[in-house]
Backbone as JSON, one array per atom type, in Angstrom:
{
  "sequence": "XXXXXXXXXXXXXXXXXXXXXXXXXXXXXXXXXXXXXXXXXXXXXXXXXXXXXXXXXXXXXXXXXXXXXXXXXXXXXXXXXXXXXXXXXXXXXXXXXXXXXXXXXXXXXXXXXXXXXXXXXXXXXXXXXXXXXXXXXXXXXXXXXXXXXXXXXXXXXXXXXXXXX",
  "N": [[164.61, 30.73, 226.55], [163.69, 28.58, 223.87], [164.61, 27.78, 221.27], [163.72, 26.24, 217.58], [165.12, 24.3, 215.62], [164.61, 22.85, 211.94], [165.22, 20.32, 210.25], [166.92, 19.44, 207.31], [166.15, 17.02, 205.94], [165.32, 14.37, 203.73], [163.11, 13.0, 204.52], [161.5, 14.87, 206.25], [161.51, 16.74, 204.21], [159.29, 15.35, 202.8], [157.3, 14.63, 204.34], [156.39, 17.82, 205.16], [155.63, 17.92, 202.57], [154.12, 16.23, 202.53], [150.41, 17.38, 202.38], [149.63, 18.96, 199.71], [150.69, 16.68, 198.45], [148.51, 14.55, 198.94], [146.28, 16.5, 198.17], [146.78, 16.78, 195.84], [146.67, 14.51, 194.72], [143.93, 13.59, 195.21], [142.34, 15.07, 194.16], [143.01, 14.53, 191.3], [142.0, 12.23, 190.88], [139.28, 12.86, 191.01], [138.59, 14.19, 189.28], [136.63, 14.01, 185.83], [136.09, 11.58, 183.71], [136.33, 11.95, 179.95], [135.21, 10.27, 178.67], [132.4, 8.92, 178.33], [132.12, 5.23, 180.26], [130.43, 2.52, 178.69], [127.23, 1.61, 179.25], [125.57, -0.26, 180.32], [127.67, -2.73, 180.25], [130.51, -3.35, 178.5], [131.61, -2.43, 175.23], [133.22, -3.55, 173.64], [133.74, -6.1, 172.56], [132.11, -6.19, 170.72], [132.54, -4.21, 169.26], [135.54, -5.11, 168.72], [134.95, -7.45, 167.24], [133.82, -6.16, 165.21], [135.68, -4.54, 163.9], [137.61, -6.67, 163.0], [136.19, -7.56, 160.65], [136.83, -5.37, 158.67], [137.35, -4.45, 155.81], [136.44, -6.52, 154.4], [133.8, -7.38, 151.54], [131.95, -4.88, 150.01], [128.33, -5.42, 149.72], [125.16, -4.74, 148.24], [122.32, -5.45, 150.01], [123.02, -7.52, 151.75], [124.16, -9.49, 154.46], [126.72, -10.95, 155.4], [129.89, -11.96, 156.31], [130.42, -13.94, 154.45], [129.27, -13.2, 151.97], [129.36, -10.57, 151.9], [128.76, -7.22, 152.58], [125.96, -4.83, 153.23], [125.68, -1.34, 154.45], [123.63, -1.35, 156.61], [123.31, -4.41, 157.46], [126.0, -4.72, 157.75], [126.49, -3.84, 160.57], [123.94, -4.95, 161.76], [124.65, -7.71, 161.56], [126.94, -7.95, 162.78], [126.06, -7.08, 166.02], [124.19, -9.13, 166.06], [125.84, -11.48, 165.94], [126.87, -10.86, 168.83], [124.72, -11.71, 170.46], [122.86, -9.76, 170.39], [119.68, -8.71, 169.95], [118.45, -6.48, 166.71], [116.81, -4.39, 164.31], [116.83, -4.88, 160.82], [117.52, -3.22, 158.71], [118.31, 0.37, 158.22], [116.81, 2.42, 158.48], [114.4, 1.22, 160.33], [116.09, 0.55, 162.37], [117.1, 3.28, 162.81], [114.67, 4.34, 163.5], [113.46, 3.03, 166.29], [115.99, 2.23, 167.81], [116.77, 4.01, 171.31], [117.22, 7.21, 171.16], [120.35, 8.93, 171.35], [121.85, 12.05, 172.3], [124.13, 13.91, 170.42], [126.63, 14.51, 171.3], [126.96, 13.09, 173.51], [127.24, 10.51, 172.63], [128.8, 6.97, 172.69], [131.57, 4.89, 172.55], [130.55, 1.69, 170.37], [127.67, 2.73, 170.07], [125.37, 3.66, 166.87], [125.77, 5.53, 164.38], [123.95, 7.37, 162.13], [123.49, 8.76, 158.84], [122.63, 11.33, 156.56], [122.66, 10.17, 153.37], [121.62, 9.81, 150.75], [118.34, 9.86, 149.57], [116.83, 9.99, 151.99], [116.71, 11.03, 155.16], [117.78, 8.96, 156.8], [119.6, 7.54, 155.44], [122.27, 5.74, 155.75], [124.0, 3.65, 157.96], [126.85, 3.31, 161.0], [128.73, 2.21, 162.67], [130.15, 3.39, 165.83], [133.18, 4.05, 166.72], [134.9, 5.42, 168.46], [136.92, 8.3, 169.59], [136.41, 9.85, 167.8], [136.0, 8.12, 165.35], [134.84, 5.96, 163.37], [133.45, 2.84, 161.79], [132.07, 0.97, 159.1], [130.31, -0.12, 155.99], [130.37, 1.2, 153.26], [130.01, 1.7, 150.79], [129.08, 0.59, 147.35], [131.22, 1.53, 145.81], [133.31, 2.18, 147.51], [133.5, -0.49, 148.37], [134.18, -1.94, 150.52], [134.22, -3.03, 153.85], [135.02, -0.38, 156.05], [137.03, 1.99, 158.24], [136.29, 5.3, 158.94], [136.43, 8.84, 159.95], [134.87, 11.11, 161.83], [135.86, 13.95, 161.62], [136.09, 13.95, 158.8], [134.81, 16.6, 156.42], [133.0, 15.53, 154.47], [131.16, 13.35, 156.11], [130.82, 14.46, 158.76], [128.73, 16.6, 157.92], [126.61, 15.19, 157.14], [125.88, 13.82, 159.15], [123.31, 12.36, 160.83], [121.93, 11.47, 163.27], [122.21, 9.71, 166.63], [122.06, 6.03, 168.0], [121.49, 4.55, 170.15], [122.11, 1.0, 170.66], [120.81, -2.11, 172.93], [122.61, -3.47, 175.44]],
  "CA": [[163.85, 30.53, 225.35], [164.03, 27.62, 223.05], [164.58, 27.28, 219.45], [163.78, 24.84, 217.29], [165.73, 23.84, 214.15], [164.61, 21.85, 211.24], [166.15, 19.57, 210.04], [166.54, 19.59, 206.0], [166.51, 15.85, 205.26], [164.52, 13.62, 202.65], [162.05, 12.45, 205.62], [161.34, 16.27, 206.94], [160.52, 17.25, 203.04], [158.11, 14.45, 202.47], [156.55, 15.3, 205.82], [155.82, 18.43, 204.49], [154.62, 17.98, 201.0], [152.28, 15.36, 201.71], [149.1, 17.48, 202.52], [150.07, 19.03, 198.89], [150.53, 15.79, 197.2], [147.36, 14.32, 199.15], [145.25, 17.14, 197.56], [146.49, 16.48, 194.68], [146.04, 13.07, 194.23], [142.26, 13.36, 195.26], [141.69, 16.21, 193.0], [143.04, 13.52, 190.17], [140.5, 10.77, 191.03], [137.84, 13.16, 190.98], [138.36, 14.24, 187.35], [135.49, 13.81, 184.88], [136.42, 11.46, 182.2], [136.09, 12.43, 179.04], [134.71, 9.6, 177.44], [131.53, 7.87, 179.39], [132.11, 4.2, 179.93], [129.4, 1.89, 178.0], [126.28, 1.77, 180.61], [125.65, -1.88, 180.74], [128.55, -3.74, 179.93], [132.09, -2.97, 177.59], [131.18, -2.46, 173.63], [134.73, -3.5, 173.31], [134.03, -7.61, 172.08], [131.29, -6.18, 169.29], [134.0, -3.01, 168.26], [137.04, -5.71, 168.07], [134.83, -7.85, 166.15], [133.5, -5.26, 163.68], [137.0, -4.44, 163.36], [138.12, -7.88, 162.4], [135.84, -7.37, 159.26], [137.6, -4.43, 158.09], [138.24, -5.23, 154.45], [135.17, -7.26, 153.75], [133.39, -6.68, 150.64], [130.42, -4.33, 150.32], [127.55, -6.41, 148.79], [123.81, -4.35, 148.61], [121.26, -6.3, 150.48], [124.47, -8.82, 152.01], [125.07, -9.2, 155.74], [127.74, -12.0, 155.73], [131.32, -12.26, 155.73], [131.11, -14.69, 152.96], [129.06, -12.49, 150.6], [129.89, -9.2, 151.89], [127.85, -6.28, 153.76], [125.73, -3.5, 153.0], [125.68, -0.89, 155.64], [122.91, -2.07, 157.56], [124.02, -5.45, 157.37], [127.05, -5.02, 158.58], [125.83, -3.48, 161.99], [123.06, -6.18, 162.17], [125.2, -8.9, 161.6], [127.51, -7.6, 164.07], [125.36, -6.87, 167.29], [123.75, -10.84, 166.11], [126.8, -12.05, 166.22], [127.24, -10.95, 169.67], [123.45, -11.7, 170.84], [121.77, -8.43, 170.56], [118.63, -8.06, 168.66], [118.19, -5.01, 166.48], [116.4, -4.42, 163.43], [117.91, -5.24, 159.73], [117.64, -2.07, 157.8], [118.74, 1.39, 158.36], [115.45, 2.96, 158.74], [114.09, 0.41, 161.31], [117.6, 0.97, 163.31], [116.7, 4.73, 163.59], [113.13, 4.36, 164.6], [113.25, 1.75, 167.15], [116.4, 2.43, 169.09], [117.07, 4.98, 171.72], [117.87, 8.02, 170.68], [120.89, 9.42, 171.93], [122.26, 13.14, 171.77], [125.1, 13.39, 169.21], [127.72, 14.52, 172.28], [127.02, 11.69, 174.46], [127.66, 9.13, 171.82], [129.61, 6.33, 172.92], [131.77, 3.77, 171.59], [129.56, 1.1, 170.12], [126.36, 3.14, 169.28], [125.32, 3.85, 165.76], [126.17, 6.69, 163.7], [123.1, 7.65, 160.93], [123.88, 9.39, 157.99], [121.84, 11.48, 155.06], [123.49, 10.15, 151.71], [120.72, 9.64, 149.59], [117.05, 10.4, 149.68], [116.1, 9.83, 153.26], [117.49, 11.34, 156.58], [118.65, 7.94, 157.27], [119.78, 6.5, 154.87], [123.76, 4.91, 156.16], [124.3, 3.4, 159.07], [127.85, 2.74, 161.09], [129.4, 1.61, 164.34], [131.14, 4.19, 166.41], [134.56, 3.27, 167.57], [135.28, 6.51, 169.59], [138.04, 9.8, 169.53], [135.52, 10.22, 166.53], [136.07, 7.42, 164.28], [133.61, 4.61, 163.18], [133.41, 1.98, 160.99], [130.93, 1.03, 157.96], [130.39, -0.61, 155.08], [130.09, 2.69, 152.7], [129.13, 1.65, 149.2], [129.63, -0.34, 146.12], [132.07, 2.73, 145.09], [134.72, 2.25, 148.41], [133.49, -2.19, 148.08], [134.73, -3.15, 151.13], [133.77, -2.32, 155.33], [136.47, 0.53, 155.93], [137.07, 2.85, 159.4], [136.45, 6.39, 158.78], [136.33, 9.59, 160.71], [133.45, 12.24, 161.89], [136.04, 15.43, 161.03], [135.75, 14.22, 157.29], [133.93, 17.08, 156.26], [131.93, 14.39, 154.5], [130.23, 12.85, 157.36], [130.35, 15.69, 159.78], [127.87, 17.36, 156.93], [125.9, 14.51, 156.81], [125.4, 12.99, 160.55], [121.8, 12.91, 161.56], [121.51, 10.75, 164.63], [122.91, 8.61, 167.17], [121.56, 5.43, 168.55], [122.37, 2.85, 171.21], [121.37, -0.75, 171.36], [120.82, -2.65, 173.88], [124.16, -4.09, 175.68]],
  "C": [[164.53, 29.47, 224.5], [163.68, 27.59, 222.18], [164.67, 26.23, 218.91], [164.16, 24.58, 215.79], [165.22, 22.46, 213.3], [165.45, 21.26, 210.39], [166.24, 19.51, 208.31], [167.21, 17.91, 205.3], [165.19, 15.15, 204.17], [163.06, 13.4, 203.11], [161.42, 13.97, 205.55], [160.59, 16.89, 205.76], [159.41, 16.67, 202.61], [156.9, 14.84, 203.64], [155.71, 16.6, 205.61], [155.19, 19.06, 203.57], [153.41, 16.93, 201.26], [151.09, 15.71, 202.04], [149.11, 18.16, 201.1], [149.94, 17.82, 197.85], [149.24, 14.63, 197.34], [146.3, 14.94, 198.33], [145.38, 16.81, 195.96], [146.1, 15.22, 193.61], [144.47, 12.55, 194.73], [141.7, 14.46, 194.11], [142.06, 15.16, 191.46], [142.03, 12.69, 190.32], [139.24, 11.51, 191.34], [137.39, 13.27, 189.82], [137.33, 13.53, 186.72], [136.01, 12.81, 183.9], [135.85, 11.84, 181.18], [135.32, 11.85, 178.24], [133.71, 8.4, 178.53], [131.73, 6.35, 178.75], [130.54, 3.9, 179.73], [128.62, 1.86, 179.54], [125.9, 0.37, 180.86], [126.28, -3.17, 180.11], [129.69, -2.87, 178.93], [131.46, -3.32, 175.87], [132.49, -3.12, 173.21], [134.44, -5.14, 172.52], [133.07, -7.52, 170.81], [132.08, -5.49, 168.99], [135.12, -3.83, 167.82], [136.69, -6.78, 166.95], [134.47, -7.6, 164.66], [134.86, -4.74, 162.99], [137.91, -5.33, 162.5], [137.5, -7.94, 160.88], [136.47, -6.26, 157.99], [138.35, -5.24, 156.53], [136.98, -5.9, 153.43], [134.68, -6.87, 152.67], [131.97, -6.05, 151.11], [129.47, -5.15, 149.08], [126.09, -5.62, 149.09], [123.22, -5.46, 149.37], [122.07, -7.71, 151.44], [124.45, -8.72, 153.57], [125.5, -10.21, 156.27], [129.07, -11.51, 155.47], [131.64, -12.83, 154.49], [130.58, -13.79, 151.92], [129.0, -11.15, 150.53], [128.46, -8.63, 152.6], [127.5, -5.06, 153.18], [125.8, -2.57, 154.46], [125.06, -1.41, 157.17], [123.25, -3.49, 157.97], [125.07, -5.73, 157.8], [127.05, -4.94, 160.08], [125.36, -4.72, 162.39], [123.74, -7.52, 162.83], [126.64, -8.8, 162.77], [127.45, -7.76, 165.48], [124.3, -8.61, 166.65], [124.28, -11.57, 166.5], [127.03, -12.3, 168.14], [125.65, -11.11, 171.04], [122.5, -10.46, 171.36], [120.96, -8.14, 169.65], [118.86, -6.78, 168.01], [117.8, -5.45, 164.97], [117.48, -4.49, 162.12], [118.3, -3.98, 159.23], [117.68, -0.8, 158.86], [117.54, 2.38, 159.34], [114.5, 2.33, 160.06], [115.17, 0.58, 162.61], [117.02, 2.26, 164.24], [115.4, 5.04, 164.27], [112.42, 3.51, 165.53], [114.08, 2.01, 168.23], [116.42, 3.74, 169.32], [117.78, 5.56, 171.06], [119.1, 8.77, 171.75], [121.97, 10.74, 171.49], [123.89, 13.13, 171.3], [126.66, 13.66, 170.0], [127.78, 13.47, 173.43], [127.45, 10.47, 173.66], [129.09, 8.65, 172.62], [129.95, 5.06, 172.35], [130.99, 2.65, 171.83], [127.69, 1.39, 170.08], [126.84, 3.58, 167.7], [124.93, 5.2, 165.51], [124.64, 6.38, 162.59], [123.26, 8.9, 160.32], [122.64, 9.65, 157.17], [122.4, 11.22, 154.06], [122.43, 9.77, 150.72], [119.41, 10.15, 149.9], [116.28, 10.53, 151.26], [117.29, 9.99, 154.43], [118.3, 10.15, 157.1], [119.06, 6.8, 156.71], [121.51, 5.49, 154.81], [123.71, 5.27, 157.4], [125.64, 3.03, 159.08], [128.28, 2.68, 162.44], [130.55, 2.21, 165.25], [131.99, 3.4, 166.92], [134.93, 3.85, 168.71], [136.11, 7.16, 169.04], [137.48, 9.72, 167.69], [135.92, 9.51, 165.32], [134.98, 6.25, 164.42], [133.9, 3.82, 161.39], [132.15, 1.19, 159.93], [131.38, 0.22, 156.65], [129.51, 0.81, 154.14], [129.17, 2.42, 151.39], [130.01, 0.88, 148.52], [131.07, 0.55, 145.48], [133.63, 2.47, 145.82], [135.24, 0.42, 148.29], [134.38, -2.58, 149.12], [133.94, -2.17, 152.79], [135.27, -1.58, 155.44], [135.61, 1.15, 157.79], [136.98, 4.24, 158.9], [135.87, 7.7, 159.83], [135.34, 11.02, 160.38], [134.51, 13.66, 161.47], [136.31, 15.02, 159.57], [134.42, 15.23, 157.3], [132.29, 16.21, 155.43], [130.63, 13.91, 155.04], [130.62, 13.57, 158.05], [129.34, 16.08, 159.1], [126.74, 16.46, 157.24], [125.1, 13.64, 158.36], [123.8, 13.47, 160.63], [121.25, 12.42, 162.75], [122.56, 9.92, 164.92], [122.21, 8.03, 167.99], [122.01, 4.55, 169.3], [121.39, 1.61, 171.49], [121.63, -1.17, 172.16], [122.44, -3.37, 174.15], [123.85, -5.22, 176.68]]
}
């Protein structure tokens, strides 16, 4: 009868971990991400440029850099910038584009807010890990970044829309 001794070297242990570290490195690349990429194309060159405004003044009825941005306006002039139609005002925004459910949102759709008389009356430009960016009011006077767990705007969200990419 013959016995057979293994051998306990570096080789011999690799040998026998790798159906172990096989499984586990397919069970990684199956994983769900968490955060769906944009569906036709990267939001990432309209988000870094809405970002670059950060600061801007807020101006009612305004959607320039030079004379500042109301909400809508800032969006608009945003997604223009980067050749994507979409309506000027707030209200036109929400009843034109796709609607999309408020857990699917992805960075570069628009956030709509109730702050005044009408379900939709502030618009703003999701960034993602629940922050977005806006031109708020004559009160904050400039485009600022702010976040969906402000009780604030959590209270107040009423839709999310995606424009065309």
């Amino acid at each position: 009868m013959t016995t057979h001794t293994f051998q306990n070297t570096p080789a011999s242990a690799l040998a026998r971990a790798a159906p172990l570290l096989l499984a586990l490195l397919l069970a990684a690349c199956a994983a769900t991400p968490k955060t769906a990429p944009p569906a036709n194309g990267s939001a990432t060159p309209v988000l870094d440029y809405a970002l670059s405004l950060q600061g801007a003044p807020y101006a009612y009825g305004k959607a320039s850099p030079e004379e500042g941005f109301d909400c809508s306006g800032f969006v608009w002039h945003v997604y223009r910038r980067h050749g994507v139609p979409i309506p000027r005002t707030t209200e036109q925004m929400a009843l034109t584009l796709p609607e999309v459910e408020p857990a699917q949102r992805r960075p570069g759709d628009l956030l709509f807010f109730h702050t005044g008389g009408k379900p939709y009356s502030h618009v703003a430009l999701y960034l993602g890990h629940e922050a977005f960016i806006h031109a708020p009011s004559s009160k904050t006077g400039r485009v600022m970044v702010s976040e969906l767990g402000q009780a604030y705007w959590r209270q107040r969200l009423t839709g999310v829309r995606r424009p065309p990419r």
